[in-house]
C-alpha positions in Angstrom: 24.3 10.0 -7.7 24.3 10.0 -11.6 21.4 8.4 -14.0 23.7 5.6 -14.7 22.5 4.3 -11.4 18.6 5.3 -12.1 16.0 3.4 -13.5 13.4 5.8 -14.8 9.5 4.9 -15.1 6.8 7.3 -16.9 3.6 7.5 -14.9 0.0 8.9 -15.1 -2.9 9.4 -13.7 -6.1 9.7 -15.4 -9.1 11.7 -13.0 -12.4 11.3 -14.3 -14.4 14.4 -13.7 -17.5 16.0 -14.9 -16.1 19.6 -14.9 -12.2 20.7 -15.5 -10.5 20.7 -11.7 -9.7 23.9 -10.2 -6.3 24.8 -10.3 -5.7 24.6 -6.3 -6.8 21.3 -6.1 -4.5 20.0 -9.2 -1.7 21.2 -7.3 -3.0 19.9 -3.8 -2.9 16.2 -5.8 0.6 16.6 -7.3 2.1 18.1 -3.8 0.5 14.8 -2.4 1.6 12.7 -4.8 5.0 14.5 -3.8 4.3 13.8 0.0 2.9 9.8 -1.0 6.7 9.2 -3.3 7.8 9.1 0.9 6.9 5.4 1.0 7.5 4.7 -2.6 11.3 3.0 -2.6 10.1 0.4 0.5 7.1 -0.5 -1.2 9.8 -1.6 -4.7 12.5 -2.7 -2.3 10.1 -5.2 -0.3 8.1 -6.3 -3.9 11.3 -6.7 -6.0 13.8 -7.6 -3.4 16.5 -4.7 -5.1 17.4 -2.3 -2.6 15.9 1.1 -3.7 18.0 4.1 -2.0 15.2 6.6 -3.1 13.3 8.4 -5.9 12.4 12.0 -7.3 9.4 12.8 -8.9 8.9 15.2 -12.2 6.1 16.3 -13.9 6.0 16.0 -17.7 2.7 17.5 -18.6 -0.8 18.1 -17.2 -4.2 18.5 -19.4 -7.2 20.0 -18.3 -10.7 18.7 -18.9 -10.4 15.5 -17.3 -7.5 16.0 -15.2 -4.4 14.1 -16.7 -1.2 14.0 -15.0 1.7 13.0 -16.7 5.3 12.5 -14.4 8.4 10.7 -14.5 9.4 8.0 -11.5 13.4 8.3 -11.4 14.0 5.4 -9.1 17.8 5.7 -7.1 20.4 2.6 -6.3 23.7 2.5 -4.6 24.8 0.3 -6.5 24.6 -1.0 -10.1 23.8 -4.5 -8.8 20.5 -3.6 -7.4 19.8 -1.4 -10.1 20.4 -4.5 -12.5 18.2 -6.3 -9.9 15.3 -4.2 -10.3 15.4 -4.4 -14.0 15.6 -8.1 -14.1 12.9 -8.0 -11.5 10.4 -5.9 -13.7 10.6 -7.8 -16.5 9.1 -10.6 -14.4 5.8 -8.0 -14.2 3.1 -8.1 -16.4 4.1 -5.1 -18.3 7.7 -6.0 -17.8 8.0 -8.6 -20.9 10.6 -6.8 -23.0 10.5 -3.1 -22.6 6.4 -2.7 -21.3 6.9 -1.8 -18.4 7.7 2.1 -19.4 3.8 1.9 -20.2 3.0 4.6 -17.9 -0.8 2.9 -16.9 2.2 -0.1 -15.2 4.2 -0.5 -12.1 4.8 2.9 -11.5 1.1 4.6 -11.5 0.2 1.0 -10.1 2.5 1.5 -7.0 0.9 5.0 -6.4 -3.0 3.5 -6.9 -2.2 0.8 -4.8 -0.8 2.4 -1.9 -3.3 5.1 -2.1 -6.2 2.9 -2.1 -4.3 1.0 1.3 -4.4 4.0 2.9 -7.7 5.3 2.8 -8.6 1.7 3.4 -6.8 2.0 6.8 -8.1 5.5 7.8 -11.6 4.5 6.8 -11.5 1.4 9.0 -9.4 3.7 12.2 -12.2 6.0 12.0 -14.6 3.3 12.1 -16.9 4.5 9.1 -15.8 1.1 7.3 -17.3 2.1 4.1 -18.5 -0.9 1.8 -17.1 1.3 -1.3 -13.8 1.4 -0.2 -13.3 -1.9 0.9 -15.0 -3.4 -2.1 -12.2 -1.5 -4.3 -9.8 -1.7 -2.1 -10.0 -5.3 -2.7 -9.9 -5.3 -6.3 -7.3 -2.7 -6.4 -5.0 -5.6 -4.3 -6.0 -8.4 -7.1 -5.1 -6.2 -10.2 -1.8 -5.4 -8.2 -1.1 -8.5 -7.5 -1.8 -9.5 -11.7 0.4 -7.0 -12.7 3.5 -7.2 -10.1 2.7 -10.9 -10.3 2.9 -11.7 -6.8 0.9 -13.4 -4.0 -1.8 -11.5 -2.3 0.9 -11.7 1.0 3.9 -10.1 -0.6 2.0 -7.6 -1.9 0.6 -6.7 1.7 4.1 -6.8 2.8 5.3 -4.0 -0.1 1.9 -1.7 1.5 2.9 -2.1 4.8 7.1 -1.6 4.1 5.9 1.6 2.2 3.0 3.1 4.8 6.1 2.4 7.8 7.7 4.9 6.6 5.5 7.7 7.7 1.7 6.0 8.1 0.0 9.4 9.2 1.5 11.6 6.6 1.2 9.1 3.6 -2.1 8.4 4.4 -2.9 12.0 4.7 -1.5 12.3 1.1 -3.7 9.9 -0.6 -6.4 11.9 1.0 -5.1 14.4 -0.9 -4.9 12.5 -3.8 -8.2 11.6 -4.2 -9.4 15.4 -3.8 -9.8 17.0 -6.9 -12.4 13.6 -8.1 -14.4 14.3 -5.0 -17.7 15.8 -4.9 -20.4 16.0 -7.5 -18.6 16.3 -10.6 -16.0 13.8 -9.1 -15.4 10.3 -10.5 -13.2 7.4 -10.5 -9.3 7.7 -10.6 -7.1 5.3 -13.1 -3.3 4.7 -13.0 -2.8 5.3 -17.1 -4.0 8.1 -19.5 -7.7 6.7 -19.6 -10.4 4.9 -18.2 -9.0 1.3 -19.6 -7.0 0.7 -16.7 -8.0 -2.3 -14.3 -6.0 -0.5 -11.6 -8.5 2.4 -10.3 -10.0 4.0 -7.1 -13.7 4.1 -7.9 -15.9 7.4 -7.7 -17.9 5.5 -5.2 -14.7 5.0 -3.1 -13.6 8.4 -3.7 -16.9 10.1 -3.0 -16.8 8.2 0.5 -13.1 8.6 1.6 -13.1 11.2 5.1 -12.4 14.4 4.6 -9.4 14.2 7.5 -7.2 11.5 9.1 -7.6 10.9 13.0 -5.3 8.5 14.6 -6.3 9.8 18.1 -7.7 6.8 19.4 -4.7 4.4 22.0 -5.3 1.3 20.4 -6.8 0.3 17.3 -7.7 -3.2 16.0 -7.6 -4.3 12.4 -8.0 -7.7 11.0 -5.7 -9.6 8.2 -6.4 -12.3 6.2 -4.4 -16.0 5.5 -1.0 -14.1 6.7 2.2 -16.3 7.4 3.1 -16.5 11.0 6.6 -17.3 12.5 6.2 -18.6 15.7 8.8 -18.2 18.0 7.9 -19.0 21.6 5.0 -21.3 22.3 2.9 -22.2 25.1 1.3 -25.9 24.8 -0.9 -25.2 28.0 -2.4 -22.1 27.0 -3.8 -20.3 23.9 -3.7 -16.7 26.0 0.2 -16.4 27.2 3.8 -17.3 26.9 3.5 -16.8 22.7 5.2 -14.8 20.6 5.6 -14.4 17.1 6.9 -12.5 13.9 5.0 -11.7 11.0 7.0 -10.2 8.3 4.3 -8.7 6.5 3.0 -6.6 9.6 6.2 -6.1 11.6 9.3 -7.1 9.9 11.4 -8.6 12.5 9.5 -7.3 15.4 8.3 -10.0 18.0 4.9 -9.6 19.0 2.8 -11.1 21.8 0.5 -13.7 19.9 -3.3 -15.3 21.3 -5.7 -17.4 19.9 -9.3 -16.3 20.0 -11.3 -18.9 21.7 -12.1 -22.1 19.8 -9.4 -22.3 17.7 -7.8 -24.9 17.0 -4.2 -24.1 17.4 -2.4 -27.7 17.6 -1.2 -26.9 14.4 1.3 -24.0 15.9 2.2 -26.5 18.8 3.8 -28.5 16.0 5.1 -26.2 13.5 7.0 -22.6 13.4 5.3 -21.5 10.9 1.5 -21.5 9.8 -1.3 -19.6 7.9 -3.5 -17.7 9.7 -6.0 -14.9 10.1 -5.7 -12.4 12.3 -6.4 -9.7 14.2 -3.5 -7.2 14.8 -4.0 -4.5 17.6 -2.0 -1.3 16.8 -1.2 1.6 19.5 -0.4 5.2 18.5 3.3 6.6 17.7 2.9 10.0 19.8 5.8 11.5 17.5 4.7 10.5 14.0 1.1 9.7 14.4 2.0 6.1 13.1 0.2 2.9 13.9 2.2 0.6 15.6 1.7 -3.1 16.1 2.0 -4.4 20.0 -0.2 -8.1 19.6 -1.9 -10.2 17.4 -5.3 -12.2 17.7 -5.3 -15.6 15.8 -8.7 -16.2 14.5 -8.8 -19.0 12.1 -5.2 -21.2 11.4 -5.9 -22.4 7.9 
């Protein structure tokens, strides 16, 4: 594949520390930013709608101190229509307006931060530690993402989950990784950019509290979603517990799931319509080969 059919994006990542990081954990956070690049094309093919074959990462520079880590995103297409896609895409991004979005603190280190912060977000609730910290910025990491890409809080979900598919376990693993060398007592908060004036940041709070390990052990594991578009494709207008089923792009793609509404819910709406706004509560079972999270039913809690 030559360049002609690359679009390349600067990146960095700004840790702020106490005390210089040791040298093995500097590389354990490139190797998992490395390891994290896995999910990187579907989360830009599902948020841009271009087709992004795959990437290569580089490293430009590193400075010690504060850990800064300067790289280079080379993003791959098959064909110079979705490459001219993307680009007409990114100028649609808040850093996109004319040439911004080479600004390495933008989409790139933003894609990275984002996806990170969505991970641990998922292992923290899996393990059932559900730490306020990492909620609280995982939730803020999603609004600055969704001010800079300039999308809806639902296609933004849709760009995590498209990129964490690809490999949930080991991605997930790598943002624990990530987030290493700002851990302990000298750790602090990470930014996507070359300093501490980025909006887009996993705090040292969040950091501090993000496990040690990944365990996806358990059969079944339930996690909730909120206001997520629901295509319903079977209904059942004499019961709220059977005969449904349903896709939701943003969990599953084009997978049909088995679809029940908790009780008291008011579900004439779905009786009526294909497709409605709803929160939800998906339960996932275990890939035994990848360690993956898979979705096999949906709760409907509130239909908006």
């Amino acid at each position: 594949m030559t360049t002609d059919l690359e679009v390349s994006l600067p990146l960095a990542f700004y840790y702020d520390t106490k005390k210089p990081v040791p040298i093995p954990d500097v590389i354990k956070a490139l190797s998992a930013l490395d390891r994290m690049s896995l999910g990187i094309p579907a989360f830009f093919t599902a948020i841009s709608g271009a087709k992004v074959d795959s990437c290569s990462l580089k490293v430009s520079k590193i400075e010690s101190g504060s850990l800064k880590e300067y790289l280079e995103l080379a993003l791959k297409f098959l064909t110079a229509e979705e490459r001219k896609k993307f680009e007409d895409w990114l100028k649609t991004t808040k850093m996109g307006k004319g040439l911004r979005y080479t600004i390495i603190g933008g989409v790139a280190a933003a894609a990275f931060v984002v996806v990170a912060s969505s991970a641990i977000a998922l292992v923290d609730r899996v393990s059932g530690a559900n730490a306020p910290s990492i909620s609280a910025n995982n939730s803020v990491v999603m609004v600055a993402g969704q001010d800079l890409y300039n999308v809806t809080p639902q296609q933004l979900e849709a760009a995590v989950n498209a990129a964490l598919s690809r490999d949930r376990k080991k991605i997930a693993s790598a943002a624990l990784d990530f987030v290493k060398p700002a851990s302990g007592q000298n750790g602090g908060a990470i930014y996507a950019g070359e300093d501490s004036s980025s909006d887009l940041k996993i705090s040292k709070e969040a950091v501090r509290d993000a496990p040690d390990s990944i365990d996806f052990s358990a059969s079944d594991q339930d996690i909730s979603y909120q206001n997520v578009a629901i295509d319903i494709r079977t209904l059942n207008r004499d019961s709220d517990h059977s005969g449904w089923v349903a896709r939701i792009q943003s969990i599953a793609n084009n997978k049909k799931l088995a679809l029940s509404f908790a009780s008291g819910v008011d579900y004439s709406k779905a009786t009526s319509q294909q497709f409605i706004q709803a929160d939800i509560t998906v339960t996932y079972t275990q890939d035994p080969n990848k360690g993956a999270l898979v979705p096999k039913a949906v709760l409907v809690t509130k239909v908006y």
